[in-house]
C-alpha positions in Angstrom: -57.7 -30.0 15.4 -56.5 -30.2 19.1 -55.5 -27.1 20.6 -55.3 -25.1 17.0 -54.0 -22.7 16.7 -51.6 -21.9 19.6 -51.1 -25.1 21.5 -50.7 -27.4 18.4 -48.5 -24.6 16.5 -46.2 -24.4 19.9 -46.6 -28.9 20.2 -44.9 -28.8 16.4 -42.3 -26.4 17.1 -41.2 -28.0 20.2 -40.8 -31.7 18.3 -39.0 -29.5 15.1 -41.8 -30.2 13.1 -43.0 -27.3 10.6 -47.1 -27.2 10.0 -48.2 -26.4 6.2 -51.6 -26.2 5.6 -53.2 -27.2 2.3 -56.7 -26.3 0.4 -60.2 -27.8 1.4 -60.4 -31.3 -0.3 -61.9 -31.7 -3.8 -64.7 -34.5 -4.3 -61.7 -36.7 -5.8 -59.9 -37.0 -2.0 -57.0 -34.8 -3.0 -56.3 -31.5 -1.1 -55.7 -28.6 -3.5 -53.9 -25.5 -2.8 -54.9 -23.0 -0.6 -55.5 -21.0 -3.6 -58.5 -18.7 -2.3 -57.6 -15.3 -0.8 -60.6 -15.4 1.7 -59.1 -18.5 3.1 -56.0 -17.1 3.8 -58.1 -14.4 5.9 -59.3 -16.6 7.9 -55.6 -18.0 9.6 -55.0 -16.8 13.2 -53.2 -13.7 13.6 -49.5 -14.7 13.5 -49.8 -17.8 11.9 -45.8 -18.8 11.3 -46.6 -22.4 9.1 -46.2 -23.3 5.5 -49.1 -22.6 3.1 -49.6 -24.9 0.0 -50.3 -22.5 -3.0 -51.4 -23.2 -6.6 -52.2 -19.6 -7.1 -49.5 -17.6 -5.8 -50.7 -14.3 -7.3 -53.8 -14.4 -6.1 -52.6 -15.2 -2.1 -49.7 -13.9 -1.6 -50.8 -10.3 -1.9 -53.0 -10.8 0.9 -50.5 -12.9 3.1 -48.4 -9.6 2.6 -50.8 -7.7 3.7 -51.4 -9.8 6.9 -48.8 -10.9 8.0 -46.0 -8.3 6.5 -43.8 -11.8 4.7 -44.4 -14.1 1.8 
């Protein structure tokens, strides 16, 4: 995506527009959660959008741990 992280993060923001990000996409076209806790490792430090979570229990220990919020 153009810019990501920073520069489309800020290009939201400015417009009011909140960012949410979802799971990989399944062979059936549909975007699951962003259910894996290595994936969640992999946001840029101070990532400040939504995440889209089947598995809470499994991801938001490790948002905790990253980013100090749920």
């Amino acid at each position: 995506m153009w810019g990501w992280p920073n520069r489309f993060l800020d290009r939201m923001q400015a417009v009011d527009t909140q960012v949410c990000l979802l799971g990989p996409y399944s062979g059936g076209g549909f975007s699951e959660g962003l259910d894996d806790p290595q994936l969640i490792d992999q946001l840029p430090d101070g990532y400040s959008g939504g995440i889209s979570t089947d598995a809470p229990d499994l991801v938001l220990p490790v948002i905790k741990a990253r980013f100090g919020r749920p």
